[in-house]
C-alpha positions as CSV (number, residue, x, y, z in Angstrom):
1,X,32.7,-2.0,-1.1
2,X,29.4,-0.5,0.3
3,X,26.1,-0.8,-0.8
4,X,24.4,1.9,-1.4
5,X,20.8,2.6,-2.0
6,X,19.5,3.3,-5.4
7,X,16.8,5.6,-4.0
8,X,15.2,6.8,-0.7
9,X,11.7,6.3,-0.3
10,X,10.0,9.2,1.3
11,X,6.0,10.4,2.8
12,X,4.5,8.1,5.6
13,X,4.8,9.3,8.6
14,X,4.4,6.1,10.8
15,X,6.3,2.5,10.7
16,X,5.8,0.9,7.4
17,X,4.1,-2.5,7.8
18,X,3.7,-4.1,4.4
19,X,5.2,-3.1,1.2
20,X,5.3,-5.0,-2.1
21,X,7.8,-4.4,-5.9
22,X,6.5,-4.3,-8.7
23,X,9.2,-4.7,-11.3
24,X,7.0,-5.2,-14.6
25,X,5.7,-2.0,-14.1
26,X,8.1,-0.1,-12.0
27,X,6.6,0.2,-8.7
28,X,7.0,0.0,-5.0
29,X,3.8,0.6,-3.1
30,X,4.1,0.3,1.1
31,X,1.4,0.8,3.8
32,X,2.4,2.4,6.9
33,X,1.4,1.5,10.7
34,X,-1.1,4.7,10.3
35,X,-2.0,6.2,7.0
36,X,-2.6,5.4,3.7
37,X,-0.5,3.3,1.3
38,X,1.9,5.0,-1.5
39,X,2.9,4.2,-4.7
40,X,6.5,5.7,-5.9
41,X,8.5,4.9,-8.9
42,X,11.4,2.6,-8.5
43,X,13.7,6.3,-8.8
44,X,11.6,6.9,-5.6
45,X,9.4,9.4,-7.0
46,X,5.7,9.6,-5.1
47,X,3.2,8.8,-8.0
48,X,-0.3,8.1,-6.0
49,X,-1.8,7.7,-2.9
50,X,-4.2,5.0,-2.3
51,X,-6.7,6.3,0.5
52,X,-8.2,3.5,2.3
53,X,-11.9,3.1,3.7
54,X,-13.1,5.9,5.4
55,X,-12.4,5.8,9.4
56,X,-14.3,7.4,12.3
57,X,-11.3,8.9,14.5
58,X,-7.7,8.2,14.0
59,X,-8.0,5.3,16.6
60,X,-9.7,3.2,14.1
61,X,-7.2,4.3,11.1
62,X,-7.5,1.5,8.7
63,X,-4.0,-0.2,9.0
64,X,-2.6,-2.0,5.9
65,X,-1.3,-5.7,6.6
66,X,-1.3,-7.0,3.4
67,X,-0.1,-5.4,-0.1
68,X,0.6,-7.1,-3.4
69,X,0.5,-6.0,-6.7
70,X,-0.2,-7.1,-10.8
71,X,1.6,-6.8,-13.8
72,X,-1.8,-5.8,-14.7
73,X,-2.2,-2.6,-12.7
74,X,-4.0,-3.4,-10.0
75,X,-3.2,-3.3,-6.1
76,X,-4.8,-5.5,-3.5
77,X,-4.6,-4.5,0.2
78,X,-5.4,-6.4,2.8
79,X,-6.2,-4.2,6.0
80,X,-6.5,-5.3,10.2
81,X,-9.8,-5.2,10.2
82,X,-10.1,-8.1,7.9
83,X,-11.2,-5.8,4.7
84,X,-9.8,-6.4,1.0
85,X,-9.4,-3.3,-1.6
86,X,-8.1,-3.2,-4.7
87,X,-7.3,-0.5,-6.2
88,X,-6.1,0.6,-10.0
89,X,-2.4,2.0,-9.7
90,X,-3.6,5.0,-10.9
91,X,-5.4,5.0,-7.5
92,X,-8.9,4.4,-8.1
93,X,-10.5,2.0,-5.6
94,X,-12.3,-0.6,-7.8
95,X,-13.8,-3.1,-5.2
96,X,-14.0,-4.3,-1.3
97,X,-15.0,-7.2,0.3
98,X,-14.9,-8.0,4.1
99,X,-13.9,-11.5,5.3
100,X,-14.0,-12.6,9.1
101,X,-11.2,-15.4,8.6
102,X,-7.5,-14.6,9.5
103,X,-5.8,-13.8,6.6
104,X,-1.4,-14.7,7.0
């Protein structure tokens, strides 16, 4: 028998790099190489996006590294350039924080 997927995941345009399940409520939120993270249903429907930090030219496009979710609701992202956010799913960035340690 072959597997076959129970749905296809679509809108980022680059690579994803980090991507995280949510079953309690759901959800599959990934971050791509360059762009902003999604949030879709588990029946692969596009709920939210969850627009990063502002970025001065597409070079410095903050890059996701990191993603986990609650059962709560809320989404922390860890991005490159060593800056937390997390978010609400409903997409509402509720805080930051910077850190110069290397996060793994």
């Amino acid at each position: 028998d072959f597997a076959t997927p129970r749905a296809i995941l679509t809108g980022h345009d680059y690579e994803i790099t980090c991507a995280t399940i949510c079953a309690e409520l759901g959800l599959v939120i990934s971050g791509s190489k360059e762009g902003p993270c999604l949030i879709h249903s588990m029946n692969g429907d596009l709920l939210r996006t969850l627009e990063g930090p502002e970025a001065e030219g597409p070079e410095n496009c903050p890059r996701p590294k990191l993603i986990q979710a609650s059962r709560e609701g809320h989404c922390v992202i860890y991005y490159e350039s060593g800056l937390f956010c997390v978010f609400s799913v409903n997409g509402r960035l509720q805080a930051t924080m910077e850190t110069d340690d290397k996060i793994k």
